[in-house]
N, C-alpha and C positions, 0 to 999 in steps of 0.2 A: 505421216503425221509427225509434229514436231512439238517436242515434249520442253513448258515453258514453267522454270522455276522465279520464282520469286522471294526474292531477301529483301526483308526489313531492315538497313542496318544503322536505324535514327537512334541514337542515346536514349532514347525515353522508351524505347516502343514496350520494352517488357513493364514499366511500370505506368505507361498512360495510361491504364481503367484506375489503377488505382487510385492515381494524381487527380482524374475525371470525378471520381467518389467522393474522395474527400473535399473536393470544389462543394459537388452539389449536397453534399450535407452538412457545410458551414452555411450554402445558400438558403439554404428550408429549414433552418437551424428551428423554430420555433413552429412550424409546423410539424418535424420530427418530433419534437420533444412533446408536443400535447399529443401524438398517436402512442409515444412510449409510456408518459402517463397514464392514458388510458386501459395500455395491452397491460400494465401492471396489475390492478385492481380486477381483471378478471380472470390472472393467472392461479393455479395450483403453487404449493407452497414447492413444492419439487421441480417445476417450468420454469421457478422465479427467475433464475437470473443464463434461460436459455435466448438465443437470438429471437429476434420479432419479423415476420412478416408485416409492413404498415400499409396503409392507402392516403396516399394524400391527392385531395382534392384537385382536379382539372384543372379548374380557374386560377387555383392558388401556385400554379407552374405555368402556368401560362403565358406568352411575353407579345407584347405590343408589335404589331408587324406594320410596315408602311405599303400603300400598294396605291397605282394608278385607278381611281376613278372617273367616272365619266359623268364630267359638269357640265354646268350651262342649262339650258332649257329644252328640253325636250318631252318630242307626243312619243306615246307605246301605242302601240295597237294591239289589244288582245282579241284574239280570234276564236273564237265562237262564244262570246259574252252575251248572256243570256241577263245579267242581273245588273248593271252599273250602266251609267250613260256618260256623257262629256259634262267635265264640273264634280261628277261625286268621288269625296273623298274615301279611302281605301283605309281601313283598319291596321295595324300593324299586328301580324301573324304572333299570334299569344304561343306559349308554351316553349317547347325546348330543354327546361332544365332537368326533367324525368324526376320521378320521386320513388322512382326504385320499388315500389309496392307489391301488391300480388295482383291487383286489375292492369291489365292490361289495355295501351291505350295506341289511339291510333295518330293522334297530334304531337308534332314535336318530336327534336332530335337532342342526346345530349352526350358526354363522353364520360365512360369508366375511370373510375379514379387512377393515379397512378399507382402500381403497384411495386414496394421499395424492399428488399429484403436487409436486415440489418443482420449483423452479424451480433454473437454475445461479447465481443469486446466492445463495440459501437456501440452495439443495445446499453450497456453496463456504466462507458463513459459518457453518455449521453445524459445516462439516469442518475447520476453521483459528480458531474461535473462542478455544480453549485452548491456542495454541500461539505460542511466542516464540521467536527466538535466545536462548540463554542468555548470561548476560554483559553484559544491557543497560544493568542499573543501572550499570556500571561506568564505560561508554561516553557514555549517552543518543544511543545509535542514532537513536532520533526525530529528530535534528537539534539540536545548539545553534543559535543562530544570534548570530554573529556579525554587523558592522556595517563600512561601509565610506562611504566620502563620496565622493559624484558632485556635478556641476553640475549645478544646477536654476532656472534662469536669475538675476534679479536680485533685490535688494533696497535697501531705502532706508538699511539703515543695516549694521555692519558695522565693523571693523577696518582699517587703514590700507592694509595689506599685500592685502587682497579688493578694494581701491579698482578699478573698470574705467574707465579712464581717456577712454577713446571715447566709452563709454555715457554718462559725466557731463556730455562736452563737448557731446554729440550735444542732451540733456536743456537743458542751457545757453542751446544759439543758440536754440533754440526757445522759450525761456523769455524770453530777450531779445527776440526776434521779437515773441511775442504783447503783452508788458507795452508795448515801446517803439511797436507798430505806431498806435495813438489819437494820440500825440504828432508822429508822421512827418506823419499823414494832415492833421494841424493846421496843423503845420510847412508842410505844400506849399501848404497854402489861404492864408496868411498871405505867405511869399514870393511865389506867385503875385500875390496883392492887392496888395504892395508895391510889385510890378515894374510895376504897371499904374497908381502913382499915382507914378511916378519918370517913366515914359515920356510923361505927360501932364504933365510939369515941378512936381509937387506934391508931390516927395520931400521939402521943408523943413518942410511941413505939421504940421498938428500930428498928424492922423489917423497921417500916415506915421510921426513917432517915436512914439506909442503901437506902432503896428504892429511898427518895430525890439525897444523892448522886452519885447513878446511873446512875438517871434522868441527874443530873448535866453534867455530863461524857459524855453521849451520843450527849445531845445537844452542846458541845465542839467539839467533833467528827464532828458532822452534820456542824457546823460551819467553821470547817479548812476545808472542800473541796473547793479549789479554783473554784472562780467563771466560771473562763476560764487559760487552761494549756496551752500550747505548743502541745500537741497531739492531742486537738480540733481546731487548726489554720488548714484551710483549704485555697488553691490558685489557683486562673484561671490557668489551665492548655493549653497551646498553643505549637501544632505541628509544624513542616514544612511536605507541602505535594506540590509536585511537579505543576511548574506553566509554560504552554507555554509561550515560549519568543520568538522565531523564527516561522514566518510564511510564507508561499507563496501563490503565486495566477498565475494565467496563464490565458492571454488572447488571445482567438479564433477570430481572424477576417478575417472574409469570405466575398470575393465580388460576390454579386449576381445581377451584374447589368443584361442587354440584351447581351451586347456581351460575356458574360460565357455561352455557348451553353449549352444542359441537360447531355455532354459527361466532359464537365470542372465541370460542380456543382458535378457529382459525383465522379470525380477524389479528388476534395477539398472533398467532406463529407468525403470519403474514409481516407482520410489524419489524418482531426482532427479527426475522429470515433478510429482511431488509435494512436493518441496523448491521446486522452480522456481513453481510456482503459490503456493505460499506466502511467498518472498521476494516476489514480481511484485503478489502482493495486498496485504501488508502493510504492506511497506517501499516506498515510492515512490525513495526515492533511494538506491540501491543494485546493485552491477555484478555479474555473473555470469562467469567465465570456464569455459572446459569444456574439459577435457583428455580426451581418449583415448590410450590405449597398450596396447602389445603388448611387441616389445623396444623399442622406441623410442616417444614421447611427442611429441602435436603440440596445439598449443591450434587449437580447433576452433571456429566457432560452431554456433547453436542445432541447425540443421538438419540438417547432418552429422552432432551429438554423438550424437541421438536415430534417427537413420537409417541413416548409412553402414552396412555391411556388411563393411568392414574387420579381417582379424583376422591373426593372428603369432603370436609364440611369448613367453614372460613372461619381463620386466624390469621390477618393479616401483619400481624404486629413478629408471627415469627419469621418472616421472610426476614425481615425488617433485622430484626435481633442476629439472624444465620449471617447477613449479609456487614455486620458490624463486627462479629467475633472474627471472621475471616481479614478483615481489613486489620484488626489488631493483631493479629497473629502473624499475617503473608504479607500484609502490602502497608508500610509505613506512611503515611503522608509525606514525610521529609524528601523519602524517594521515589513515589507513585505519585502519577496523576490521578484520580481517581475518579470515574464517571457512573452514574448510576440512571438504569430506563428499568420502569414499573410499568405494567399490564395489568387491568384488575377491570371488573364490572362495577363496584366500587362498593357491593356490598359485603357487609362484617358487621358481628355482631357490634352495639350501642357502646360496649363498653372499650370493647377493643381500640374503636379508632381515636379516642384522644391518648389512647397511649404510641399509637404509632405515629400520630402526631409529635409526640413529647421526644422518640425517640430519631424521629426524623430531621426532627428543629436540634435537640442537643446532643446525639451519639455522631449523626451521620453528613449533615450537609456542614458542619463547621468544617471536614476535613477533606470535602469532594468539589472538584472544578465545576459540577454541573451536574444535576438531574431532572428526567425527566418522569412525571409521570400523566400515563392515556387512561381515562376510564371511556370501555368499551360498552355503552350502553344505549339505544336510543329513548328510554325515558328521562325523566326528571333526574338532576344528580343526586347520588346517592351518598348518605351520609359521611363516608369517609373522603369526598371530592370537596366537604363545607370542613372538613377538620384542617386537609392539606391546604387549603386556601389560605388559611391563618399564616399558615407554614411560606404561603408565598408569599406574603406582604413582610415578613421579616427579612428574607431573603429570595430578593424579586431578579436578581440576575443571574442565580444560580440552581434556581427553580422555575419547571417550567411545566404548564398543565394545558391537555389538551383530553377534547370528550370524540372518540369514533363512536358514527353510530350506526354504519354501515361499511360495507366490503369500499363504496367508493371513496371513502373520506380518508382510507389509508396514506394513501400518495401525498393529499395535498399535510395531514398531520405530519407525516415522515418529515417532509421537506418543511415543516414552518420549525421543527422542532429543532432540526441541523441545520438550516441554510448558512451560508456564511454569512458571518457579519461584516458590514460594511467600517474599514479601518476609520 
């Protein structure tokens, strides 16, 4: 038996499925993305932003084939035809598409969906590919960047005032070292020699004053090296290396009084779980803060905002109020962008909501690129949805209102609420 190996050694072979992948999910582009819509809306708040198994439809991959048929005119003969004569026409066989049921049937054939597994980077870019903070142009969110000057050690030339005084003197002895050291080394053989023909009474000689005027010479020499040149001037060196100027921040406030039942708390995690994934994926430099409230308002971090179990009775105006002493205190407008998403059922007590009206319209959206607020209710809207109304006709491109009224209406709110705007 003869043992046969086989090498692939084509440039592409290690990354063809991958190149293969990427085709065919640019190809189904829009059939992907309505199965990823949908695996959204019946995920857990924990699954959210795990890879999707999808199905997309037979037909919808399906490709148009050419093949030899058989034309012209022609008799069948069907053998043992008990029901049709010569002349009668022939019904076209019904059925085929299958409807997946639980009855079982015996007509018609159909094919199982294709089945696509997505991975969570695919799953992730797929689902955020279309979506921005609004307001970016205005900003460049992205980042300017600014410029700032550090120390980056030395250089040889430079301005008076960058002169490092150490560093030159340092550069200096050293320079006089090396240059005068030939002349020293000369210097001591010559006085040595000298002292040895003075000691033997031969200092009058003639060898001896050649030897003096030598001597003379060399210490001349030794003497003209400048103390300090121009080549031992050494100067603080300073770069520019890039400096955040533009920042952002986004604030989450979620109401979790008694009347948010455990079907609205998970509709709102759902919401911001998906705001949060999508600031965290897009924007690399940018702050989140999270508020919860009931009657009273605490800023919270991640874990708590999406977990605790905490609930009270509504006051929506302190969310409102937590969320403005913070921006006074931490995030200036001059140098934060500031973006704000609200969650609520929309009920508050009668009194409250023209003050968080009052303080929405003049505390808070004069100084924010954009906010949003969802009320998560499927009845009639509730009083504080006709107070923020007012609040949108004042400021109709920096406010923005949308009503969930079910687990499916998430996806399509998410996305009317970020989608990018067209330049």
């Amino acid at each position: 038996m003869v043992g046969v190996r086989i090498v692939d050694r084509r440039f592409d072979s290690k990354n063809k499925s991958a190149v293969n992948r990427s085709r065919f999910i640019r190809r189904f582009k829009s059939q992907i993305s309505k199965a990823v819509a949908e695996a959204i809306s019946k995920r857990g708040i924990a699954d959210i932003d795990n890879g999707e198994k999808i199905g997309i439809p037979a037909k919808d991959i399906s490709e148009p084939q050419f093949r030899y048929g058989r034309g012209g005119v022609r008799r069948d003969v069907l053998s043992g035809n008990d029901q049709y004569h010569t002349g009668d026409q022939l019904d076209r066989p019904s059925g085929g598409a299958g409807s997946g049921g639980s009855q079982a049937s015996q007509e018609g054939t159909h094919e199982d969906d294709f089945a696509f597994q997505l991975s969570r980077e695919e799953f992730l870019n797929i689902f955020f590919e279309d979506l921005a903070l609004p307001n970016l142009v205005k900003t460049q969110l992205t980042r300017i960047e600014e410029f700032k000057r550090v120390r980056a050690g030395y250089t040889q030339s430079g301005v008076p005032a960058n002169i490092n005084v150490v560093r030159s003197l340092r550069g200096a002895a050293g320079r006089r070292i090396a240059v005068g050291s030939p002349y020293r080394k000369a210097l001591r053989e010559l006085e040595e020699h000298l002292a040895r023909l003075e000691a033997c009474g031969d200092g009058d000689t003639r060898e001896a004053q050649e030897l003096r005027r030598e001597i003379a010479r060399l210490q001349r020499k030794i003497e003209r090296v400048p103390f300090i040149d121009t080549f031992d001037l050494r100067f603080n060196n300073r770069i520019r290396i890039p400096a955040p100027s533009t920042q952002a921040v986004m604030f989450c406030l979620m109401d979790v009084s008694g009347s948010m039942d455990e079907e609205k708390k998970q509709a709102a995690k759902r919401f911001f779980m998906l705001l949060y994934l999508f600031l965290r994926r897009t924007y690399q430099h940018i702050e989140v803060v999270f508020i919860r409230h009931h009657t009273q308002a605490f800023e919270v971090g991640e874990d708590e905002f999406f977990h605790s179990r905490e609930s009270g009775g509504t006051v929506v105006s302190s969310a409102l109020e937590l969320m403005h002493k913070i921006v006074v205190e931490r995030y200036s407008s001059r140098v934060w962008n500031i973006y704000g998403a609200q969650a609520s059922d929309g009920e508050n007590w009668d009194s409250d909501s023209p003050h968080c009206r009052d303080i929405l319209r003049d505390e808070i959206l004069p100084y924010v690129q954009y906010y949003a607020y969802i009320e998560i209710t499927a009845v009639e809207p509730q009083n504080l949805w006709h107070e923020y109304a007012r609040v949108r006709a004042a400021y109709p491109e920096r406010f923005a209102m949308q009503r969930i009224a079910g687990l499916p209406d998430i996806y399509p709110v998410f996305h009317e609420l970020f989608r990018k705007q067209l330049a």
